[in-house]
Steps between C-alpha positions, in 0.01 A plus 500: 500500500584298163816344531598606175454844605694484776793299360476782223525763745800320706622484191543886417590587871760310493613677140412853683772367793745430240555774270521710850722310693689260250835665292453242179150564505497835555751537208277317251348687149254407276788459289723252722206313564426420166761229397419321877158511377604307149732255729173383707279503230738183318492375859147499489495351158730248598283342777210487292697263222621308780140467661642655852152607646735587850740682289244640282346634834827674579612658145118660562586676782839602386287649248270668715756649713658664178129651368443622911875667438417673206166622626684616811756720282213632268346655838809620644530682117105612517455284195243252596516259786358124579153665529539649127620165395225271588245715422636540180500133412193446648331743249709381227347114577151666541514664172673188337209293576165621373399161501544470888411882594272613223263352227734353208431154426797228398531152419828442605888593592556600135232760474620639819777562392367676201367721701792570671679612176201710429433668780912547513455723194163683511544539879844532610660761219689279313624528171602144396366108618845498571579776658503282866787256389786605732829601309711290745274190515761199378469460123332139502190671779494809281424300212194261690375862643496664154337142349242541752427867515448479074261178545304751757386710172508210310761483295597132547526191340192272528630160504862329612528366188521791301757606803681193448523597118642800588751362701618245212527832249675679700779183585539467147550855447773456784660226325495656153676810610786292716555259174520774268718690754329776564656791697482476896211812561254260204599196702415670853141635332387184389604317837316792695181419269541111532512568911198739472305234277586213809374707750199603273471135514534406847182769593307234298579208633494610863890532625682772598818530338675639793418228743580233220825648386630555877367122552720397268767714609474330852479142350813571282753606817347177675596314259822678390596481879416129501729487233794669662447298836546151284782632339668627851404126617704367244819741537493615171394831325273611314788696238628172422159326425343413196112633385418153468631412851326824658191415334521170655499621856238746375230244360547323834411813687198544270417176574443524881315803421709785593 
């Protein structure tokens, strides 16, 4: 038998055992599972910045054992179970890919994902390119997602430098409205258009805005607790310090490449 059958199947015996025999687990909803879900998710997220293959590894099957749950409660509702799932997905991937499992020809990973957006709307019912951006995603994903989905139909910029333009417009526009003190909703829509512009930006020159504004997150407490433990050193505090003495510490910290 395939091992990764068998693990699989382990794997949802063990989840069968549970919600019969368990009290937390047999108490578990769709609905309380949802925020765990969210929790191991960031997990998940967080060993992939930090290049944890082990932990990577374990946020997966954290994962897993939350899609097995849900499966497991849609059968016990006669919703769908596992079965429903995969199949689902696998026909979804199927029908995704004409270019694997039928006769469409591409060129690369853009024109797949043309496709995608095409067969999204003349296949699928939808309404709008946009239709599949999750409400909830996290402002700075929802805007990459919507970026991305609007390229799919070709409605893009062509080259960063007309991004980067954009960008520069939209800064000044920023700092025309703060100088001539502008009221705090004009203020907050031409920030919102300056942070859309960046992230229009980032798409063309390859980063993702998430991953570089949580890297610099991470290297600012490193560096801010680097700070603090020089300052602790020293018995003084950091209430009673100077900027210019803080930024001392601060440059030295930068400089052994926290």
């Amino acid at each position: 038998m395939d091992k990764r059958l068998e693990a699989f199947g382990r794997l949802l015996t063990i989840m069968d055992e549970l919600r019969t025999q368990c009290p937390w687990d047999r108490k578990q909803t769709l609905e309380s599972l949802r925020y765990l879900t969210i929790e191991e998710t960031y997990e998940l997220s967080d060993a992939i910045l930090e290049k944890d293959l082990d932990g990577i590894k374990k946020e997966l099957g954290d994962l897993m054992l939350h899609l097995v749950f849900y499966a497991r409660i849609g059968s016990e509702q006669n919703a769908f179970d596992i079965t429903d799932v995969l199949e689902y997905i696998s026909e979804k991937l199927i029908a995704r890919h004409p270019h694997i499992y039928g006769d469409v020809a591409v060129n690369s990973a853009e024109e797949v994902k043309e496709n995608w957006e095409k067969i999204k709307i003349n296949n699928e019912g939808r309404t709008s390119v946009l239709g599949g951006v999750p409400k909830s995603l996290p402002p700075l994903v929802k805007a990459v997602r919507i970026q991305e989905k609007a390229r799919g139909v070709g409605f893009d910029w062509d080259e960063p430098g007309q991004v980067w333009e954009k960008v520069l417009e939209e800064l000044g526009e920023l700092k025309k409205e703060v100088d001539s003190g502008g009221s705090v909703e004009k203020i907050e829509n031409e920030f919102g258009d300056l942070l859309f512009a960046l992230v229009n930006y980032s798409r063309f020159i390859d980063v993702n805005p998430e991953d570089a504004l949580e890297r610099t997150n991470r290297k600012f407490i490193r560096r801010f607790q680097y700070l603090e433990e020089k300052v602790r050193e020293s018995d003084r505090n950091l209430f009673d310090m100077k900027l210019s003495e803080m930024d001392e510490i601060w440059n030295e910290a930068k400089n052994k490449g926290l």
